[in-house]
C-alpha positions, 0 to 999 in steps of 0.5 A: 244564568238562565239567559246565558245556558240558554243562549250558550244552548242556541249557540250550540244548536246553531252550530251543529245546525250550520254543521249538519248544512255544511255536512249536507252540502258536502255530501249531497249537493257537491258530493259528486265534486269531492268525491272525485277529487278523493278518487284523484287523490288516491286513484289515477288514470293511466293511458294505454296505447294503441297499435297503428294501422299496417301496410301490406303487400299483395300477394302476386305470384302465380301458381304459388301461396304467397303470405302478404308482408308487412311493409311497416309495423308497430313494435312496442317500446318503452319512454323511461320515467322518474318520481324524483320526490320519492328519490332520496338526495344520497340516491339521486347520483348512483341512480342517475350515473347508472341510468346514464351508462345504460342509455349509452348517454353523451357527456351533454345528455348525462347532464340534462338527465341528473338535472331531472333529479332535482326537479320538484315533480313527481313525473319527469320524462328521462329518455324515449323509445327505448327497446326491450333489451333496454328496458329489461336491463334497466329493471334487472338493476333497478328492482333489488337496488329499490328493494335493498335501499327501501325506495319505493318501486315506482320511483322509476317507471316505464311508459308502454308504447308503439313506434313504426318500424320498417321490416324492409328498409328503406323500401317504399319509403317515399310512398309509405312515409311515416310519423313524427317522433312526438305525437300530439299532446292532446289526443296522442294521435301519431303526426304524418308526415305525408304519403300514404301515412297522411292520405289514410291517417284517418284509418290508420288511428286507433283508440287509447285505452284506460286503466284506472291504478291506486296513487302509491309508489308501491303499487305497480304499473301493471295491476290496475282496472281496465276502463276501456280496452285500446283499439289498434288501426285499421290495416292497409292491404296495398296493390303493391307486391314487395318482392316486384317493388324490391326488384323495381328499386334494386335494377332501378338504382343500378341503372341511376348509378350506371348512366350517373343520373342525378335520380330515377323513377319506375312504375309498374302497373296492371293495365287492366285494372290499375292496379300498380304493382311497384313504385320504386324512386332513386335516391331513396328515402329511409322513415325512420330518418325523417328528420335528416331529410326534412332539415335538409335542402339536399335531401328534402326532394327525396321525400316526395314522389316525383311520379306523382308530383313532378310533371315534366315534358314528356318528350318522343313518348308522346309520340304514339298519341299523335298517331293514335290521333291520326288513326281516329282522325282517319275513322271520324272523316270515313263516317262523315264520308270524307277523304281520309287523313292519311294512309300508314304505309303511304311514303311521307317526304320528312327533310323539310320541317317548315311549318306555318306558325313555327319560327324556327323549322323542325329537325330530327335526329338523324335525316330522313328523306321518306318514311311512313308511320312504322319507320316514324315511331321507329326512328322517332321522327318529329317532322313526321308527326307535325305533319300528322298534326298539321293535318288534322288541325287543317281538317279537323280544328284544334278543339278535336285534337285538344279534346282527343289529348283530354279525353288520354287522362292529360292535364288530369289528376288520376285520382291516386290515393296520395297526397300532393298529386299534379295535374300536369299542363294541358294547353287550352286555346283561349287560355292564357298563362299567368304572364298573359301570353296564350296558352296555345299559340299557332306552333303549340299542335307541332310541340305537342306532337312531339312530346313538348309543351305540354306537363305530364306525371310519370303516372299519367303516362303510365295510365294512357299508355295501358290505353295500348296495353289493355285494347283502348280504355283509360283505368283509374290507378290505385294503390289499395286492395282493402282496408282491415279492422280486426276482423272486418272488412271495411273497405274492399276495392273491386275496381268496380268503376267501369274502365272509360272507352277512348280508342277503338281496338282497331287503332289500339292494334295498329299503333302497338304494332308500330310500337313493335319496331321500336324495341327490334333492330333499327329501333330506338330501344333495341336495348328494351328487348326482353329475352323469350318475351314480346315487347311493345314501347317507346323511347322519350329524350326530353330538354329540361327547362332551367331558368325559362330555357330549354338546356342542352346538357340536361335531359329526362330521358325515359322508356315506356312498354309493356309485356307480354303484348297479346295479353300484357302482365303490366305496364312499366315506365322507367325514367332518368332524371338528369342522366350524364350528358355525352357520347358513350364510345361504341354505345350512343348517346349515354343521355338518350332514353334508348341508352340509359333507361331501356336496360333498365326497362329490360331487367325490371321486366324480365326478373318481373315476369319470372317472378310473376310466374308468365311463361316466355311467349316469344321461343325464339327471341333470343340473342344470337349465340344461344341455341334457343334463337331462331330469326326466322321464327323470333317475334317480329324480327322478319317484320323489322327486317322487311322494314329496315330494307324498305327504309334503305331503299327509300333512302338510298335512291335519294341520296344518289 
């Protein structure tokens, strides 16, 4: 008896020993362990959502307070789920059939929502994105019928969070772009989809927050302890003013429907510091229906920014450059002492186009036996150019003028701060194209001159066109003023990068004057004149290529000119992709720039510079019939007048 009490008291002690072991590995060495999977069996963490960072409008107007706009924000919305456990069956279908009838659900998505129902799950996700209305709807019904049948509250529960959403529209829409409908899983970070979504996101994401809640179906969503507060995105501050973009993309889409262009684009630009102030495209793209435009090979073009991804042949716009190269050929030979290139008014024979190196000889629109560097950029000629360039090659080299066409932003990306952004194609002699042929040939100087064989964006025009504008320097464009967090300031552009020198003010002033006639009569554009304003600028009627070929049907036909030109507001570029083909009966060629994008260039600008606030700088250049007008008077309407005369008589004489 004594052995077995004492090894039944040995059993024992070993037992509660083994106990005290288990107890002490429990508690102290794994007690970190299992005290947090007590805290998951009673507690859980809830993930509190973050607004994203807005887009705003810069504020413009002058002499008047003008509150920046929000281009897109975040509006909160509620994801609808279910604790199909804690549901009774009897209760499944009336809850079911209401919510059905709530969502104005299809026949299709009422029956996935009561398969929900019989999921084993304690969290089933029945519809996203719903509105307040919505919701509140919802819980009105809901709350007493839980109450009234004892289920517990939470067997129904929304999810907080944030959609974009577009105060404006579709405006802007290629540039701002937007967020996949799903975030990621992971980090619940919002997807872009491109544009200054994507370019920013890194800004534009903010920080979950945390709230730990008691696990029970009766405890509410509500109530809970705040772990960690959200953080919301940082806020864009764009360049861009909402009422200019809006009178942008409003003239822009009557001109595309007027002249039955397959699309169109505008730039509106500050050419002193590179601000741009409007970026409108045609068709246009609407954010929240991404999804019908990306599953869409029609409408799938409309997403990008064609000003900025497209680089096209520029066509007749080119044409200031080569005088502007002529101009600083001219000043290069005087400081070697040298015989200048050309003389502006000399009297230059124009109806011959044969050049050494070209095949087939040049033509222009209309015969000119004579004319000098005003009537050229008026009347657009291409001979005359080629033989600009012709002669600078002869003295200078092709590497001069090459380097010159570089030094305009050519072949460059600008460095805008958007995704997907073109270089363009600037020939380089000795550089050959993937099939193996030379880049620069010996007809390449005589295209170029005339705006061919070579690629340039909508936007790098615009840059090299503020060289015009802003007395000879090349500005870096931009579309962001500053970037917000709370209440710092993290980020402020000051367009502190020093503007690059390229074209001496003397050669500035002398091809703006040139460009003058262009907008007067028997200029190109003559439809570009801005009422009460002066105006400087250039018409552009570029043969696409389609299919390796230049087509004869298919043109992008631009206009490109700023206002006011002592002290201009901006630079704007207005550009038609594809406009109708033909003869317009008592208008012109519909097809031309002078024709389907100079009006459009006149009714941005005019309704821009009201807004803006710039007061006419031109009293007496109106049309005729108004009071107001007074030829004699009217800004360089005696100069064009003189102009047209010397022309005739140049002319005349010939014929006869």
């Amino acid at each position: 008896m004594k052995k077995r009490l004492l090894f039944l008291s040995f059993f024992i002690f070993a037992l509660f020993a083994l106990l005290i072991a288990q107890f002490y590995r429990i508690q102290i060495i794994e007690g970190e362990q299992w005290s947090n999977v007590a805290q998951k069996q009673h507690f859980f963490v809830l993930r509190e959502p973050f607004q994203r960072g807005r887009f705003l409008s810069n504020p413009v107007k002058k002499g008047h307070r003008e509150e920046s706009q929000s281009f897109v924000i975040d509006v909160q919305k509620y994801h609808l789920y279910i604790d199909p456990q804690s549901i009774p069956n009897i209760h499944r279908k009336p809850i079911s059939k209401f919510i059905t009838k709530a969502l104005k659900s299809t026949p299709e998505d009422s029956v996935k929502i009561e398969k929900q129902f019989s999921k084993k799950s304690r969290s089933r996700k029945l519809a996203m994105w719903l509105d307040q209305i919505t919701h509140d709807a919802i819980l009105v019904w809901w709350q007493p019928y839980a109450k009234r049948y004892k289920i517990p509250p939470n067997a129904l529960f929304f999810a907080n969070d944030y959609q974009r959403s577009y105060p404006f529209g579709s405006l802007l829409g290629q540039v701002l772009h937007t967020i996949q409908l799903q975030k990621d899983e992971v980090t619940r970070q919002a997807i872009p989809t491109g544009g200054l979504e994507l370019a920013f996101n890194s800004y534009l994401k903010g920080k979950q927050g945390k709230r730990r809640l008691m696990r029970s179906p009766r405890n509410s969503f509500e109530t809970g302890e705040v772990l960690a507060s959200p953080e919301n995105g940082a806020d864009i501050y764009l360049t861009i003013n909402h009422c200019l973009q809006a009178i942008a993309e409003e003239e822009l889409e009557k001109g595309v429907k007027r002249c039955k262009a397959k699309a169109g684009s505008a730039i509106l630009m500050n050419p002193k510091t590179g601000e741009i102030l409007a970026l409108a495209q045609y068709p246009s793209f609407y954010p929240p229906d991404y999804q019908k435009y990306f599953n869409n090979p029609e409408l799938i073009e409309h997403t990008r920014i064609k000003a900025i991804t497209d680089a096209n042949e520029p066509g007749s716009v080119m044409k200031p450059f080569t005088l502007a190269a002529a101009l600083r050929a001219n000043q290069d030979l005087q400081l070697r002492s040298e015989k200048a290139l050309f003389s502006p008014d000399e009297k230059v024979a124009t109806s011959v186009g044969k050049f050494k190196g070209r095949p087939k000889p040049l033509k222009d629109t209309h015969l000119h036996y004579f004319l000098n560097m005003d009537m050229a950029l008026q009347k657009s000629s291409n001979i005359y150019m080629a033989k600009l360039v012709e002669k600078i090659i002869e003295r200078l080299g092709k590497e001069w003028y090459r380097s010159l066409l570089d030094s305009f932003g050519f072949g460059k990306k600008t460095g805008i701060e958007l995704p997907a952004e073109s270089a363009g194609v600037l020939p380089t002699p000795g550089k050959k194209h993937p099939n193996g042929a030379l880049e620069w040939s010996g007809a390449t100087p005589y295209s170029i001159a005339m705006g061919h064989n070579v690629q340039i964006t909508g936007l790098q025009l615009v840059r090299a066109y503020a060289l015009f504008a802003n007395g000879g320097y090349l500005v870096k464009p931009t579309l962001v003023k500053k970037i917000v967090r709370g209440d710092q300031e993290i980020f402020v552009n000051k367009c502190s990068q020093p503007p690059i020198p390229v074209l001496d003010k003397a050669i500035v002033e002398r091809v703006v004057q040139s460009m003058k006639y262009t907008t007067k009569q028997g200029g190109t554009a003559s439809r570009a004149n801005i009422w009460g304003y002066t105006e400087a600028g250039k018409t552009g009627t570029a043969n696409k290529i389609v299919n390796g070929s230049y087509s004869t049907t298919q043109y992008c036909s631009t206009f490109i000119g700023f206002t006011p030109v002592k002290d201009p507001a901006f630079v704007l570029l207005v550009m038609m992709d594809e406009p109708e083909y033909g003869y317009v009966p008592g208008v012109g060629k519909g097809h031309h720039g002078g024709i389907c994008a100079a009006p459009v260039f006149r009714e941005i600008a005019s309704r821009c510079l009201e807004y803006i606030g710039i007061p006419p700088d031109d009293p007496h250049g109106y049309p005729g019939g108004d009071p107001r007008q007074d030829p004699a008077l009217a800004d360089w309407l005696p100069e064009a007048k003189q102009l047209q005369e010397k022309y005739e008589s140049w002319n005349k004489t010939v014929k006869k």
